[in-house]
C-alpha positions as CSV (number, residue, x, y, z in Angstrom):
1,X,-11.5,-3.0,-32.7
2,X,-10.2,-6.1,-34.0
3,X,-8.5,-8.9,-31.7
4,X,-5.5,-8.6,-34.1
5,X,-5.3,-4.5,-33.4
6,X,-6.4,-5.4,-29.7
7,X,-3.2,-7.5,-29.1
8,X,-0.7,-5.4,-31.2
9,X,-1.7,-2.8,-29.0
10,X,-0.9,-4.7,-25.6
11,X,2.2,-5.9,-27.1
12,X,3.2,-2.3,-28.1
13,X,2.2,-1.0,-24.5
14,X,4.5,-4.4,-23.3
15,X,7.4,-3.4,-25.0
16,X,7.5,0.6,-24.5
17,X,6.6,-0.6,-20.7
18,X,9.5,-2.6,-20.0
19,X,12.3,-0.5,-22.0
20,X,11.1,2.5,-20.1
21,X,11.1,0.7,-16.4
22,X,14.9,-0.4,-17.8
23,X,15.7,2.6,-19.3
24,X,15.2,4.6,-16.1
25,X,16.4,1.8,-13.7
26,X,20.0,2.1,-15.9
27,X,20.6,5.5,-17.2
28,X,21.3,7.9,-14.7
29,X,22.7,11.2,-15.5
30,X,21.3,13.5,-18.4
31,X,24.4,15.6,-18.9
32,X,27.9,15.1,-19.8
33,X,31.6,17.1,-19.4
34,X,32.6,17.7,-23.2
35,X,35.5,16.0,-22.8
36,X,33.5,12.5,-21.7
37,X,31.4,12.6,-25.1
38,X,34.5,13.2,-27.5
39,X,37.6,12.6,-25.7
40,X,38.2,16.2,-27.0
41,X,39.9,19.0,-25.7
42,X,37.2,21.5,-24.8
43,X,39.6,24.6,-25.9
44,X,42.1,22.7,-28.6
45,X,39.3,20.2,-29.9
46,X,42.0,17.6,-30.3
47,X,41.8,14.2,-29.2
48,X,43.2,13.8,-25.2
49,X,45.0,10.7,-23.8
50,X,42.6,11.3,-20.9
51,X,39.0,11.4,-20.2
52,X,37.0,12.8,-17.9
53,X,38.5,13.0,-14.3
54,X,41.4,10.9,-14.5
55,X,40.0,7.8,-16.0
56,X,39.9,6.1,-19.4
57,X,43.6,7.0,-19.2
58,X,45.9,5.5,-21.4
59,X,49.1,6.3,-19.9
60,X,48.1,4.9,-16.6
61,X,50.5,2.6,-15.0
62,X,49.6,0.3,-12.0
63,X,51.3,0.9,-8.8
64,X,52.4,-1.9,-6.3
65,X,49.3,-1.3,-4.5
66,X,47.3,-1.5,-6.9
67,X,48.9,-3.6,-9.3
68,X,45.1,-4.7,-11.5
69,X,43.5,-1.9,-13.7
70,X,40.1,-1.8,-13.3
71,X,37.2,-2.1,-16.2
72,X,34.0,-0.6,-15.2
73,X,30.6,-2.3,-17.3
74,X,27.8,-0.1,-17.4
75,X,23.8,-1.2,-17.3
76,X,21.5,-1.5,-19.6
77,X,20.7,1.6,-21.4
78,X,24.0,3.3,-20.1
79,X,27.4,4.2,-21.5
80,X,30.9,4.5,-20.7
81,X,30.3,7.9,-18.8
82,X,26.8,8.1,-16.9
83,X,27.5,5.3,-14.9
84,X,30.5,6.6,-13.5
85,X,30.6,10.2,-13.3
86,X,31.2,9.0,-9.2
87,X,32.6,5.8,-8.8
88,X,35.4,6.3,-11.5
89,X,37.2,9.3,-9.8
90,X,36.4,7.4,-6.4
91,X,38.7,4.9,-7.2
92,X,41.2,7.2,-9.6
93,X,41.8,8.9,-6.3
94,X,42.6,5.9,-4.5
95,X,45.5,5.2,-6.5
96,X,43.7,2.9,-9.3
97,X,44.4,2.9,-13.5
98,X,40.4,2.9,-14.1
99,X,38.8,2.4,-17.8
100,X,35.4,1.8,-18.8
101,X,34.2,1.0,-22.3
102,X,30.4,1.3,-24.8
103,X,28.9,-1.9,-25.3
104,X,25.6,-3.2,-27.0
105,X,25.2,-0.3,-29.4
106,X,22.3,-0.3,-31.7
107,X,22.5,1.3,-34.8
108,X,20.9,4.7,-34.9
109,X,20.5,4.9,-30.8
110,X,23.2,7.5,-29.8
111,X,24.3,7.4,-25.9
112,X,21.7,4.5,-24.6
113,X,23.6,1.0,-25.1
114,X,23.5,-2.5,-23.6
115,X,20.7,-3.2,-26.1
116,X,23.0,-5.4,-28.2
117,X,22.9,-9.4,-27.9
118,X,25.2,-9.9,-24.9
119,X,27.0,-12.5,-26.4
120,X,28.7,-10.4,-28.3
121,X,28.3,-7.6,-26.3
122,X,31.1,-9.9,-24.1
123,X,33.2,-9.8,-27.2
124,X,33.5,-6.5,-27.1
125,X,34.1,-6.5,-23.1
126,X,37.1,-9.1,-24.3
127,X,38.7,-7.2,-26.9
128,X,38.5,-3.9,-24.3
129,X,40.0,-6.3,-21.7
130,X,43.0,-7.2,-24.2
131,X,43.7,-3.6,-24.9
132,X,43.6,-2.2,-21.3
133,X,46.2,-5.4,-20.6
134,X,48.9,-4.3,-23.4
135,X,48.0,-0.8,-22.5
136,X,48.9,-1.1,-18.7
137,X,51.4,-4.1,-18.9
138,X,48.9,-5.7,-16.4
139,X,48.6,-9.1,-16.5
140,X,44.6,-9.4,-15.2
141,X,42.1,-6.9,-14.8
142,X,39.4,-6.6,-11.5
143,X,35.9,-6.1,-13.6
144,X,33.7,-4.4,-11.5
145,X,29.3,-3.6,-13.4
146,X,26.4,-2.3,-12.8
147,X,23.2,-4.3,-13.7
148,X,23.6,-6.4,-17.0
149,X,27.5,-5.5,-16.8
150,X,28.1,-6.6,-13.4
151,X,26.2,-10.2,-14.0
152,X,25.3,-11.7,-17.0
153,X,28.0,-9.8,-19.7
154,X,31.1,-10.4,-17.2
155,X,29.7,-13.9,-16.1
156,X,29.8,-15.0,-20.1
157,X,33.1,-13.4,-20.6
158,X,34.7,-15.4,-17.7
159,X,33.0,-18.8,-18.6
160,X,32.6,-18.9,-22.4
161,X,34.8,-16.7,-24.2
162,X,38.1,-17.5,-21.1
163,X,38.1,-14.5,-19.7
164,X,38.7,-16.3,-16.4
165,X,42.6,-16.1,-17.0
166,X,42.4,-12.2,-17.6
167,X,40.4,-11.3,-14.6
168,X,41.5,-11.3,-11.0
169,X,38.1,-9.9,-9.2
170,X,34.3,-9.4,-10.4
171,X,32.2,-7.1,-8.7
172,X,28.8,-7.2,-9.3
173,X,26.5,-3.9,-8.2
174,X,22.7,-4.7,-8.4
175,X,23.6,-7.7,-11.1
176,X,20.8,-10.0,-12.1
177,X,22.9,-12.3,-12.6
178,X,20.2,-14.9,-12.8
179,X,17.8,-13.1,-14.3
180,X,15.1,-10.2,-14.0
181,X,11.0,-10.6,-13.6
182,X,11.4,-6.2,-13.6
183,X,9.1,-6.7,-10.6
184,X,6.3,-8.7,-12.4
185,X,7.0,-7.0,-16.3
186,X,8.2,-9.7,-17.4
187,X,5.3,-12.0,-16.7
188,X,2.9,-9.4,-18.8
189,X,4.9,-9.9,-21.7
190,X,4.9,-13.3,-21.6
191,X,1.0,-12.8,-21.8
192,X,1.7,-11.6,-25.0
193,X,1.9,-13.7,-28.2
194,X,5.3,-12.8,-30.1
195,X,6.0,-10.0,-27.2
196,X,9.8,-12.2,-26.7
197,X,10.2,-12.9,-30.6
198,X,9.7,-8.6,-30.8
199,X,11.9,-8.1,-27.7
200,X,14.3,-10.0,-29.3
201,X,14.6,-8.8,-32.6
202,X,14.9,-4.9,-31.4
203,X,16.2,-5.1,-27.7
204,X,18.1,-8.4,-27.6
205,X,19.6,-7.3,-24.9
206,X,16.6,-6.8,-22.8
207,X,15.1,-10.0,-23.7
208,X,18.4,-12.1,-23.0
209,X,18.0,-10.8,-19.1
210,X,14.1,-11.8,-18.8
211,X,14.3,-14.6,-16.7
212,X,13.4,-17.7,-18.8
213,X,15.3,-16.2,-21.7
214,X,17.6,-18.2,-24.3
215,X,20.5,-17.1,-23.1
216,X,20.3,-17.0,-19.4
217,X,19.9,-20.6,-19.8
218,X,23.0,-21.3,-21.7
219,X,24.8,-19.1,-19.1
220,X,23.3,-20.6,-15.9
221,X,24.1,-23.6,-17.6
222,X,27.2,-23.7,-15.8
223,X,28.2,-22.9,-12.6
224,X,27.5,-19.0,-10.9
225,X,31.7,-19.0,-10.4
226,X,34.9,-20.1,-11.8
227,X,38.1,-21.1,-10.4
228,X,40.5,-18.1,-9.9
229,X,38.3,-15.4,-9.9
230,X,36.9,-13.7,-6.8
231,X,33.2,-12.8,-6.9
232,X,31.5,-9.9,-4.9
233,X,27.6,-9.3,-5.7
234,X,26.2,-5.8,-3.8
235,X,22.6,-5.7,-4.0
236,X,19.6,-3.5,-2.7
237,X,16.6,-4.7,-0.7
238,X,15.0,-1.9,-3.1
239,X,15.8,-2.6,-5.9
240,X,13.2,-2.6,-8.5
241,X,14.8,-3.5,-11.9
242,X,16.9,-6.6,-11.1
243,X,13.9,-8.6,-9.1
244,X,13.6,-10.3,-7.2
245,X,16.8,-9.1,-5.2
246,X,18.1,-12.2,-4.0
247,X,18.4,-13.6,-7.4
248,X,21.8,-11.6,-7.9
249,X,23.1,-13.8,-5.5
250,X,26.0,-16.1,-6.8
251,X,26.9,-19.4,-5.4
252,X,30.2,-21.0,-5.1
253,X,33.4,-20.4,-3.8
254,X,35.2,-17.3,-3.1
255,X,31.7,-15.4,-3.8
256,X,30.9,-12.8,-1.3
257,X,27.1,-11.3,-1.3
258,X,26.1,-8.0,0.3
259,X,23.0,-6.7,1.2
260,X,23.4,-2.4,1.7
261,X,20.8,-2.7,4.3
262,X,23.0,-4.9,6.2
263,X,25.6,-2.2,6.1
264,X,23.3,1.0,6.7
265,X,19.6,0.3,7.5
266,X,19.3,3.8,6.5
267,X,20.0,3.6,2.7
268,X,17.5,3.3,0.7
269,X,19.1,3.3,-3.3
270,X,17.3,1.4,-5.5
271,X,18.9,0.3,-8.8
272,X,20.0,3.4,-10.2
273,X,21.4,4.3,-7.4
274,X,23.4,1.7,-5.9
275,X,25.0,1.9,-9.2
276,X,25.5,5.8,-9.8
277,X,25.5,7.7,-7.0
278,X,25.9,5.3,-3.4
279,X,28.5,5.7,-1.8
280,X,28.1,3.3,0.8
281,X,28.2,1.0,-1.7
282,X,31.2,1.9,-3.6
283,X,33.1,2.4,0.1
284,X,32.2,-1.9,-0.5
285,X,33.3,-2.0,-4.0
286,X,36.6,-0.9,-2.6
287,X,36.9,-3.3,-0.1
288,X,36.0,-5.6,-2.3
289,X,38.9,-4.6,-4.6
290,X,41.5,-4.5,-2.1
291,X,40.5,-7.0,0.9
292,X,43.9,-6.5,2.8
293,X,43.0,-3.1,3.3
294,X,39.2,-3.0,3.9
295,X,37.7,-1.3,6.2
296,X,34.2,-1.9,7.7
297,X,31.1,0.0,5.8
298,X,28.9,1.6,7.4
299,X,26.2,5.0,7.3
300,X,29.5,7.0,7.8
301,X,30.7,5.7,4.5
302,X,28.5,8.0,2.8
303,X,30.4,10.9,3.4
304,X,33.2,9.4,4.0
Protein backbone atom coordinates (compact mmCIF):
# COMPACT_ATOMS: atom_id res chain seq x y z
CA UNK A 1 0.00 0.00 0.00
CA UNK A 2 1.18 3.20 -1.04
CA UNK A 3 1.97 6.23 1.51
CA UNK A 4 -0.52 8.26 -0.73
CA UNK A 5 -3.48 5.37 -0.27
CA UNK A 6 -2.00 5.00 3.42
CA UNK A 7 -2.93 8.66 4.25
CA UNK A 8 -6.16 9.08 2.19
CA UNK A 9 -7.24 6.37 4.15
CA UNK A 10 -6.54 7.93 7.69
CA UNK A 11 -7.99 11.11 6.40
CA UNK A 12 -11.15 9.24 5.28
CA UNK A 13 -11.34 7.40 8.69
CA UNK A 14 -10.62 11.34 10.22
CA UNK A 15 -13.46 12.71 8.59
CA UNK A 16 -16.28 9.85 8.90
CA UNK A 17 -14.89 9.85 12.71
CA UNK A 18 -15.56 13.24 13.63
CA UNK A 19 -19.02 13.85 11.60
CA UNK A 20 -20.27 10.64 13.25
CA UNK A 21 -19.07 11.67 17.10
CA UNK A 22 -20.99 15.15 15.92
CA UNK A 23 -23.68 13.70 14.28
CA UNK A 24 -24.64 11.67 17.38
CA UNK A 25 -23.65 14.39 19.98
CA UNK A 26 -26.40 16.77 17.91
CA UNK A 27 -29.19 14.84 16.47
CA UNK A 28 -31.36 13.45 18.83
CA UNK A 29 -34.62 12.06 17.84
CA UNK A 30 -35.23 9.72 14.80
CA UNK A 31 -38.88 10.33 14.36
CA UNK A 32 -41.11 13.20 13.65
CA UNK A 33 -45.18 14.28 14.03
CA UNK A 34 -46.22 14.77 10.24
CA UNK A 35 -47.17 18.04 10.93
CA UNK A 36 -43.32 19.09 12.10
CA UNK A 37 -41.87 17.81 8.67
CA UNK A 38 -44.44 19.65 6.30
CA UNK A 39 -46.31 22.16 8.37
CA UNK A 40 -49.23 19.97 6.88
CA UNK A 41 -52.44 19.12 8.01
CA UNK A 42 -52.15 15.33 8.63
CA UNK A 43 -56.10 14.89 7.48
CA UNK A 44 -56.54 18.13 4.98
CA UNK A 45 -52.76 18.09 3.74
CA UNK A 46 -52.92 21.86 3.65
CA UNK A 47 -50.43 24.11 4.91
CA UNK A 48 -51.23 25.09 8.99
CA UNK A 49 -50.34 28.47 10.71
CA UNK A 50 -49.04 26.15 13.41
CA UNK A 51 -46.52 23.57 13.95
CA UNK A 52 -46.13 20.96 16.02
CA UNK A 53 -47.32 21.53 19.68
CA UNK A 54 -47.99 25.09 19.74
CA UNK A 55 -44.81 26.50 18.44
CA UNK A 56 -43.52 27.85 15.05
CA UNK A 57 -46.84 29.80 15.45
CA UNK A 58 -47.41 32.66 13.45
CA UNK A 59 -50.35 34.14 15.03
CA UNK A 60 -48.64 34.19 18.34
CA UNK A 61 -48.83 37.45 20.14
CA UNK A 62 -46.59 38.22 23.28
CA UNK A 63 -48.31 38.70 26.54
CA UNK A 64 -47.09 41.30 29.19
CA UNK A 65 -45.30 38.58 30.85
CA UNK A 66 -43.70 37.54 28.35
CA UNK A 67 -43.42 40.31 26.20
CA UNK A 68 -39.90 38.68 23.84
CA UNK A 69 -40.70 35.70 21.41
CA UNK A 70 -38.26 33.26 21.68
CA UNK A 71 -35.92 31.72 18.67
CA UNK A 72 -34.70 28.32 19.45
CA UNK A 73 -31.02 27.34 17.22
CA UNK A 74 -30.55 23.84 16.87
CA UNK A 75 -26.86 21.83 16.86
CA UNK A 76 -24.97 20.68 14.53
CA UNK A 77 -26.56 18.03 12.47
CA UNK A 78 -30.06 18.99 13.88
CA UNK A 79 -33.16 20.84 12.56
CA UNK A 80 -35.92 22.95 13.51
CA UNK A 81 -37.83 19.91 15.14
CA UNK A 82 -35.54 17.23 16.86
CA UNK A 83 -34.02 19.57 19.07
CA UNK A 84 -37.12 20.58 20.50
CA UNK A 85 -39.67 18.07 20.56
CA UNK A 86 -39.34 19.08 24.66
CA UNK A 87 -38.13 22.24 25.31
CA UNK A 88 -40.49 24.04 22.74
CA UNK A 89 -43.89 23.04 24.35
CA UNK A 90 -42.03 23.57 27.80
CA UNK A 91 -41.94 27.09 27.24
CA UNK A 92 -45.33 27.30 24.90
CA UNK A 93 -46.92 26.18 28.07
CA UNK A 94 -45.46 28.82 30.10
CA UNK A 95 -47.05 31.45 28.23
CA UNK A 96 -44.11 32.06 25.50
CA UNK A 97 -44.57 32.85 21.34
CA UNK A 98 -41.74 30.12 20.60
CA UNK A 99 -40.20 29.65 16.82
CA UNK A 100 -37.27 27.86 15.76
CA UNK A 101 -35.85 27.88 12.22
CA UNK A 102 -33.28 25.21 9.60
CA UNK A 103 -30.05 26.52 9.23
CA UNK A 104 -26.68 25.34 7.47
CA UNK A 105 -28.43 23.16 4.85
CA UNK A 106 -26.27 21.29 2.45
CA UNK A 107 -27.48 20.50 -0.73
CA UNK A 108 -28.71 17.01 -1.11
CA UNK A 109 -28.62 16.22 2.90
CA UNK A 110 -32.37 16.20 3.86
CA UNK A 111 -33.09 16.69 7.83
CA UNK A 112 -29.26 16.88 9.13
CA UNK A 113 -28.19 20.82 8.93
CA UNK A 114 -25.69 23.15 10.67
CA UNK A 115 -23.21 21.83 8.10
CA UNK A 116 -23.29 25.15 6.27
CA UNK A 117 -20.48 27.95 6.80
CA UNK A 118 -21.84 29.73 9.94
CA UNK A 119 -21.24 32.92 8.67
CA UNK A 120 -24.01 32.72 6.72
CA UNK A 121 -25.64 30.25 8.50
CA UNK A 122 -26.07 33.64 10.97
CA UNK A 123 -27.63 35.27 7.94
CA UNK A 124 -30.13 33.10 7.90
CA UNK A 125 -30.64 33.25 11.93
CA UNK A 126 -30.97 37.24 11.00
CA UNK A 127 -33.35 37.19 8.38
CA UNK A 128 -35.58 34.48 10.78
CA UNK A 129 -35.07 37.06 13.53
CA UNK A 130 -36.53 40.00 11.28
CA UNK A 131 -39.53 37.90 10.35
CA UNK A 132 -40.46 36.62 13.86
CA UNK A 133 -40.08 40.60 14.91
CA UNK A 134 -42.82 41.88 12.19
CA UNK A 135 -44.59 38.73 12.75
CA UNK A 136 -45.09 39.28 16.61
CA UNK A 137 -44.81 43.17 16.79
CA UNK A 138 -41.87 42.36 19.26
CA UNK A 139 -39.28 44.61 19.33
CA UNK A 140 -36.26 41.97 20.45
CA UNK A 141 -36.15 38.49 20.54
CA UNK A 142 -34.45 36.06 23.70
CA UNK A 143 -32.24 33.46 21.47
CA UNK A 144 -31.84 30.57 23.29
CA UNK A 145 -29.22 27.10 21.13
CA UNK A 146 -28.01 24.18 21.57
CA UNK A 147 -24.37 23.46 20.66
CA UNK A 148 -23.11 25.50 17.52
CA UNK A 149 -26.59 27.46 17.77
CA UNK A 150 -26.29 28.47 21.27
CA UNK A 151 -22.38 29.74 20.82
CA UNK A 152 -20.67 30.48 17.91
CA UNK A 153 -23.97 31.13 15.18
CA UNK A 154 -25.76 33.58 17.85
CA UNK A 155 -22.35 35.07 19.11
CA UNK A 156 -21.58 36.18 15.17
CA UNK A 157 -25.12 37.28 14.76
CA UNK A 158 -24.95 39.63 17.83
CA UNK A 159 -21.34 41.00 17.12
CA UNK A 160 -20.95 41.16 13.24
CA UNK A 161 -24.04 41.18 11.50
CA UNK A 162 -25.93 43.75 14.74
CA UNK A 163 -27.96 41.49 15.98
CA UNK A 164 -27.25 42.96 19.37
CA UNK A 165 -30.14 45.56 18.92
CA UNK A 166 -32.74 42.69 18.08
CA UNK A 167 -31.88 40.37 20.98
CA UNK A 168 -32.69 40.88 24.62
CA UNK A 169 -31.26 37.46 26.18
CA UNK A 170 -28.79 34.51 24.71
CA UNK A 171 -28.93 31.24 26.25
CA UNK A 172 -26.40 29.07 25.47
CA UNK A 173 -27.03 25.02 26.23
CA UNK A 174 -23.75 23.01 25.88
CA UNK A 175 -22.30 26.00 23.47
CA UNK A 176 -18.67 25.71 22.47
CA UNK A 177 -18.57 28.94 22.20
CA UNK A 178 -14.82 28.95 22.00
CA UNK A 179 -14.28 26.11 20.31
CA UNK A 180 -14.33 22.12 20.35
CA UNK A 181 -11.21 19.54 20.57
CA UNK A 182 -14.46 16.64 20.36
CA UNK A 183 -12.51 15.16 23.21
CA UNK A 184 -9.12 14.86 21.40
CA UNK A 185 -10.78 14.38 17.50
CA UNK A 186 -9.70 17.29 16.57
CA UNK A 187 -6.09 16.86 17.33
CA UNK A 188 -6.13 13.49 14.94
CA UNK A 189 -7.17 15.48 12.17
CA UNK A 190 -4.77 17.89 12.51
CA UNK A 191 -2.34 14.88 12.04
CA UNK A 192 -3.65 14.64 8.81
CA UNK A 193 -2.33 16.55 5.73
CA UNK A 194 -5.39 18.42 3.96
CA UNK A 195 -7.85 16.74 6.69
CA UNK A 196 -9.08 20.85 7.56
CA UNK A 197 -8.81 21.95 3.74
CA UNK A 198 -11.49 18.53 3.21
CA UNK A 199 -13.38 19.43 6.38
CA UNK A 200 -13.82 22.54 5.01
CA UNK A 201 -14.81 22.20 1.63
CA UNK A 202 -17.75 19.47 2.69
CA UNK A 203 -18.54 20.23 6.36
CA UNK A 204 -17.68 23.92 6.81
CA UNK A 205 -19.52 23.96 9.52
CA UNK A 206 -17.76 21.41 11.44
CA UNK A 207 -14.45 22.73 10.64
CA UNK A 208 -15.43 26.45 11.65
CA UNK A 209 -16.09 24.93 15.40
CA UNK A 210 -12.56 22.97 15.56
CA UNK A 211 -10.79 24.92 17.85
CA UNK A 212 -7.91 26.75 15.88
CA UNK A 213 -10.33 27.18 13.06
CA UNK A 214 -10.59 30.38 10.66
CA UNK A 215 -13.40 31.49 11.89
CA UNK A 216 -13.41 31.00 15.63
CA UNK A 217 -10.58 33.36 15.35
CA UNK A 218 -12.32 36.15 13.69
CA UNK A 219 -15.21 35.58 16.23
CA UNK A 220 -13.12 35.44 19.47
CA UNK A 221 -11.56 38.21 18.00
CA UNK A 222 -13.75 40.32 19.93
CA UNK A 223 -15.04 40.17 23.06
CA UNK A 224 -17.33 36.78 24.53
CA UNK A 225 -20.35 39.64 25.17
CA UNK A 226 -21.81 42.76 23.98
CA UNK A 227 -23.49 45.59 25.62
CA UNK A 228 -27.31 44.96 26.05
CA UNK A 229 -27.60 41.60 25.81
CA UNK A 230 -27.79 39.12 28.68
CA UNK A 231 -25.75 35.93 28.40
CA UNK A 232 -26.49 32.55 30.19
CA UNK A 233 -24.05 29.47 29.14
CA UNK A 234 -25.49 25.82 30.69
CA UNK A 235 -23.03 23.31 30.39
CA UNK A 236 -22.41 19.57 31.41
CA UNK A 237 -19.34 18.20 33.32
CA UNK A 238 -20.19 15.23 30.65
CA UNK A 239 -20.24 16.52 28.00
CA UNK A 240 -18.32 14.87 25.26
CA UNK A 241 -18.82 16.99 22.00
CA UNK A 242 -18.19 20.55 23.09
CA UNK A 243 -14.66 19.71 25.05
CA UNK A 244 -13.34 20.65 27.04
CA UNK A 245 -16.46 21.82 29.06
CA UNK A 246 -15.30 24.87 30.59
CA UNK A 247 -14.52 26.32 27.29
CA UNK A 248 -18.33 27.32 26.84
CA UNK A 249 -17.73 29.56 29.41
CA UNK A 250 -18.28 33.38 28.40
CA UNK A 251 -16.60 36.24 30.03
CA UNK A 252 -17.86 39.61 30.58
CA UNK A 253 -20.64 41.30 31.94
CA UNK A 254 -24.11 40.31 32.50
CA UNK A 255 -22.84 36.57 31.61
CA UNK A 256 -24.13 33.98 33.92
CA UNK A 257 -22.44 30.22 33.58
CA UNK A 258 -23.97 27.10 34.93
CA UNK A 259 -22.69 23.90 35.60
CA UNK A 260 -25.94 21.03 35.85
CA UNK A 261 -23.88 19.28 38.41
CA UNK A 262 -23.91 22.23 40.51
CA UNK A 263 -27.66 22.06 40.35
CA UNK A 264 -28.21 18.11 40.71
CA UNK A 265 -25.10 16.02 41.30
CA UNK A 266 -27.30 13.35 40.11
CA UNK A 267 -27.62 14.27 36.38
CA UNK A 268 -25.57 12.97 34.29
CA UNK A 269 -26.68 14.35 30.39
CA UNK A 270 -24.11 14.62 28.24
CA UNK A 271 -24.40 16.80 25.08
CA UNK A 272 -27.37 15.47 23.50
CA UNK A 273 -29.04 15.53 26.28
CA UNK A 274 -28.71 18.69 28.03
CA UNK A 275 -29.97 19.85 24.84
CA UNK A 276 -33.00 17.45 24.01
CA UNK A 277 -34.31 15.91 26.72
CA UNK A 278 -32.96 17.59 30.41
CA UNK A 279 -35.13 18.99 32.17
CA UNK A 280 -33.22 20.24 34.84
CA UNK A 281 -31.68 22.13 32.50
CA UNK A 282 -34.52 23.72 30.73
CA UNK A 283 -36.25 24.43 34.46
CA UNK A 284 -32.60 26.90 34.08
CA UNK A 285 -33.26 28.02 30.66
CA UNK A 286 -36.50 29.41 32.11
CA UNK A 287 -34.97 31.14 34.77
CA UNK A 288 -32.78 32.40 32.64
CA UNK A 289 -35.52 33.82 30.47
CA UNK A 290 -37.51 35.32 33.02
CA UNK A 291 -35.10 36.26 36.17
CA UNK A 292 -37.90 38.11 38.15
CA UNK A 293 -39.59 35.00 38.44
CA UNK A 294 -36.92 32.26 38.84
CA UNK A 295 -37.03 29.82 41.00
CA UNK A 296 -34.16 27.67 42.38
CA UNK A 297 -33.16 24.26 40.20
CA UNK A 298 -32.71 21.49 41.60
CA UNK A 299 -33.12 17.26 41.21
CA UNK A 300 -36.85 18.05 41.64
CA UNK A 301 -36.86 20.05 38.50
CA UNK A 302 -36.77 17.02 36.61
CA UNK A 303 -40.21 16.20 37.12
CA UNK A 304 -41.18 19.09 37.88
Amino acid sequence: MSVRTRTLRVLAGAVSALALALSFGSASASAAPADAKTGKSEKTGKSEKTVTSGWNNWSCRPSAAHSQPVVLMHGTFGNSWDNWLVLAPYLVKRGYCVYSLDYGQKAGVPLFNGLGPIEKSAQQLSAFVDKVRKSTGAEKVDLVGHSQGGGPLPRYYLNFLDGAAKVGKLVGIAPDNHGTTVSGMSRLVDTVPGARKVFSLTLPGVEDQLVGSEFLKKLNSKPDTVPGVEYTVISTKYDEIATPYKSQQLSGPDVRNVVLQDLCKLDISEHAAIGTIDRVAFHEVANALDPAHATPTTCRSAVS
